[in-house]
C-alpha positions in Angstrom: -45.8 35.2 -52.9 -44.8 38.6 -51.5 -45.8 41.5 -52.9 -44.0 44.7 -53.1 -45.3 48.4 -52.6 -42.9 50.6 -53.4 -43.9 53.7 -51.7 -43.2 57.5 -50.8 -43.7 58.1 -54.8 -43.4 61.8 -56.7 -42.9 61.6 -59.8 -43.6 60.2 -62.4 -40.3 58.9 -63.6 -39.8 56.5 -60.0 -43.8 55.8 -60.4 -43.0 54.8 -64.1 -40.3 51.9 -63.3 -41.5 50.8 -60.1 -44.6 49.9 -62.8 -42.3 47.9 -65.1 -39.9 46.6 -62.5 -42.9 44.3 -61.4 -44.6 46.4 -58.1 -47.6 45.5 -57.1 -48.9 48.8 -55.7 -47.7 52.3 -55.5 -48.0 54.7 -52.7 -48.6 58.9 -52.4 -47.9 60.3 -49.4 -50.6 62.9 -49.2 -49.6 63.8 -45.6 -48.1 67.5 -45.9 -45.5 66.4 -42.5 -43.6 64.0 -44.2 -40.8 65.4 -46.6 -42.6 62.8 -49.4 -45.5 64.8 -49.6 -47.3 65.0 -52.8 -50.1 67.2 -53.5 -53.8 65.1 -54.8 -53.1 67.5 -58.2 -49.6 66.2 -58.4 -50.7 62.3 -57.9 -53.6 62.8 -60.2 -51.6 63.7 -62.9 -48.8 60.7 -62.2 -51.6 58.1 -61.8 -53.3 58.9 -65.2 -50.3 58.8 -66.9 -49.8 55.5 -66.1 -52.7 54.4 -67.3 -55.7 52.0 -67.3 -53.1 49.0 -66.6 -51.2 50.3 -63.8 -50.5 48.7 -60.3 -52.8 49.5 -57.3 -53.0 53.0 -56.0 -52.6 53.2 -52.6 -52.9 56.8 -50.7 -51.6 57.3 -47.5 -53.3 60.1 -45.0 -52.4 60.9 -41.7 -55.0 61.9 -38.9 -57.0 63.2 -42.1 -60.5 64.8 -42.2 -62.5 61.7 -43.2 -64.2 63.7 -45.8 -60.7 65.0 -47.3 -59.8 61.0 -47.6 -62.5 60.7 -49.0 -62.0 63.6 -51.7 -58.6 62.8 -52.6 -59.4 59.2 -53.5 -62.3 60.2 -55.8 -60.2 62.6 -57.5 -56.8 60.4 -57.8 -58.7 57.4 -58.6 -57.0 55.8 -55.6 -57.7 52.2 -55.1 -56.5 51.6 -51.6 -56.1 53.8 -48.7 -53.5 53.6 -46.1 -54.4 55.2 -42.5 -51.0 55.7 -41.5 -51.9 57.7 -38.2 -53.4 57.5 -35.1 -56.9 56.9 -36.5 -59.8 55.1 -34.6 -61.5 51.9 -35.2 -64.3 54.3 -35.3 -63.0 56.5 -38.2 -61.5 53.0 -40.1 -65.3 52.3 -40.5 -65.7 54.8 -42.5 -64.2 53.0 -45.4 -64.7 50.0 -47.3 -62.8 47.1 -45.4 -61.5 46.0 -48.6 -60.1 49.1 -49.5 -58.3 49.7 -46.6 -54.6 49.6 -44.8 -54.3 50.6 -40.8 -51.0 51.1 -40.3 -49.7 50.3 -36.7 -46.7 50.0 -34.3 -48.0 47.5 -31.8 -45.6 47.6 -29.0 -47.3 45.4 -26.6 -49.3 41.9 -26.7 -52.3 43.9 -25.8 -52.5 46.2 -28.5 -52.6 42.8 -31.2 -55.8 41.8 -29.1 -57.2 44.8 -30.4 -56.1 43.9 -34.0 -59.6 41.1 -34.1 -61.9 44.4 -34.0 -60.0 47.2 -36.9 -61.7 46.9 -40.3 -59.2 46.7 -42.4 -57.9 44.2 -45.0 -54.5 44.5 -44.0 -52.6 45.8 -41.3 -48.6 47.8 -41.8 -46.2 47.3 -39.4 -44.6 50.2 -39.4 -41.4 52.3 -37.4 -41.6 56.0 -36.1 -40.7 58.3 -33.7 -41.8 61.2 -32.2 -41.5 63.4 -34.8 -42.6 61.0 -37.9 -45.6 58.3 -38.4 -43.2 56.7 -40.9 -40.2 57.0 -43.4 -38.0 56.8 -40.4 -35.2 54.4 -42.7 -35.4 52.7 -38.6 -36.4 49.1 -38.9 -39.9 47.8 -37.2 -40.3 45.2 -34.6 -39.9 41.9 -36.3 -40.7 39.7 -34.1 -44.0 41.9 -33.1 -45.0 41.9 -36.7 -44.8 37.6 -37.5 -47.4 38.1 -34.3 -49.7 40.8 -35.7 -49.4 37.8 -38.7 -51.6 35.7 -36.4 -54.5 37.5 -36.8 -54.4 39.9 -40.2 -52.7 40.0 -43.5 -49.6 41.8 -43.0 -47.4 44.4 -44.7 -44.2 45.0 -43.6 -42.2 48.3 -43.5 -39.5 49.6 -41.9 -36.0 50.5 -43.7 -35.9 47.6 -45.8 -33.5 47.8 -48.5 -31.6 45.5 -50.7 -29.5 44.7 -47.3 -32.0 43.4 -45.5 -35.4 42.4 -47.6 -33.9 38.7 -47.9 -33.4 38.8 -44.1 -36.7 40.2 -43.7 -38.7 38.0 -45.8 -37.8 34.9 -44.3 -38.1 36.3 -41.1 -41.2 37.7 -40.9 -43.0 35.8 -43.8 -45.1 38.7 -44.7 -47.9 39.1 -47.2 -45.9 42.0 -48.5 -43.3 44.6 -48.1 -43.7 47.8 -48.0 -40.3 49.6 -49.4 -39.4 53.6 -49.3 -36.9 55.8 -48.1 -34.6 52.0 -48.3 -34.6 52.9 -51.9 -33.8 56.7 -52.3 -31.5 59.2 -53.2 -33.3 61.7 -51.1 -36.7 61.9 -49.7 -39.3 61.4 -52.4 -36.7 60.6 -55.3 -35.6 56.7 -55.6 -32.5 55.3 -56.8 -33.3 53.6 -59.5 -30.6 50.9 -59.3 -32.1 50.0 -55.6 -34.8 50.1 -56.9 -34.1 47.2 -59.5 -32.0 45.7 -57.0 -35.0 45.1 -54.3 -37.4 43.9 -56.6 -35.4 41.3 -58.3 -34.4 40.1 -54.4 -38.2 39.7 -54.0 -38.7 38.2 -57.1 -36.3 35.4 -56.1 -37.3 34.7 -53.0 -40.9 34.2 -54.4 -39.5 32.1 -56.9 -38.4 29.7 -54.4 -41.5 29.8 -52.2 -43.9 26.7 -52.3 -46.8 28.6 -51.0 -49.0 32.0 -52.3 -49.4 33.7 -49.7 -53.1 36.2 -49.2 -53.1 39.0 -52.0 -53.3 42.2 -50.0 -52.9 44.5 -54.0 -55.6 42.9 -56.1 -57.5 45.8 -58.4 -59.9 42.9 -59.4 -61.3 42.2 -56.3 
């Protein structure tokens, strides 16, 4: 199965359906560069409104203060954090392994060696350019992320939209998708009908799967 995070969330009427569409986790940008920055305050009050039975939480942070990660999860209740940066394996220890996302744009067959040593439970292939970490609507390196496959669970992101999740999916075989500005009206508001759209996509293509796949969004485990 492939499971979807529909990210670059703020408010709470996109946080709401992605919730009943089906999405397995939902993701704050609390990274004040992007244009789908949300303030901890603002987050806080989405996630508790959503209530005890919602997807998994998943913050994203940017060349954060460890300490600030650290503070905005205790205070959203986040259950997942994504390291969407240029952090260190040094500065991934600092959280649980289970708990976290290192996002990456491996560009070379040396940089997946170094995939074996970052404590993470899942690794994001990701796009950007020099200006963004993410959000770029550019699609990632396919064929770099079925390798980065090979040796972590993988999430894949990268302007996937309704045009191309199909595509992408059977391509890449992912663990999960990772879907934002392919959905949107404008940064950090969703179109809701994409929205629908994407999911029931996904929801097809698992539906003719044979296999399950590794559960990356799993608030049980």
């Amino acid at each position: 199965m492939t499971q979807v995070k529909i990210c670059g969330l703020t408010n709470y009427d996109d946080a709401v359906l992605a919730y009943e569409l089906g999405a397995d986790a939902l993701g704050f940008i609390f990274y004040s560069g992007s244009p789908r920055y949300i303030s901890p305050e603002a987050a806080k009050t989405i996630i508790d409104r959503l209530g005890e039975k919602r997807p998994v939480i998943v913050g994203v942070f940017v060349n954060e203060l460890t300490d600030k990660v650290k503070q905005t999860a205790a205070m959203c209740g986040l259950d997942m954090i994504q390291l969407h940066g240029d952090e260190s394996e040094a500065c991934c220890r600092e959280f649980s392994v289970l708990c976290l996302i290192k996002a990456l744009c491996p560009a070379m067959a040396d940089d997946l060696e170094n995939l074996h040593s970052f404590p993470a439970r899942a690794v994001l292939v990701d796009s950007r350019d020099a200006k963004r970490y993410g959000g770029t609507g550019k699609q990632s390196d396919w064929e770099m992320a079925r390798s980065v496959k090979k040796y972590r669970p993988l999430i894949l992101a990268g302007g996937l939209g309704e045009a191309n999740i199909r595509e992408a999916v059977n391509a890449v075989q992912p663990d999960a998708v990772d879907i934002n500005s392919g959905i949107e009206i404008s940064p950090g508001k969703k179109d809701a009908n994409k929205m629908r759209r994407v999911m029931e996509i996904v929801r097809t293509i698992n539906s003719e799967k044979s296999h399950d796949g590794i559960m990356i969004f799993n608030r049980e485990k």
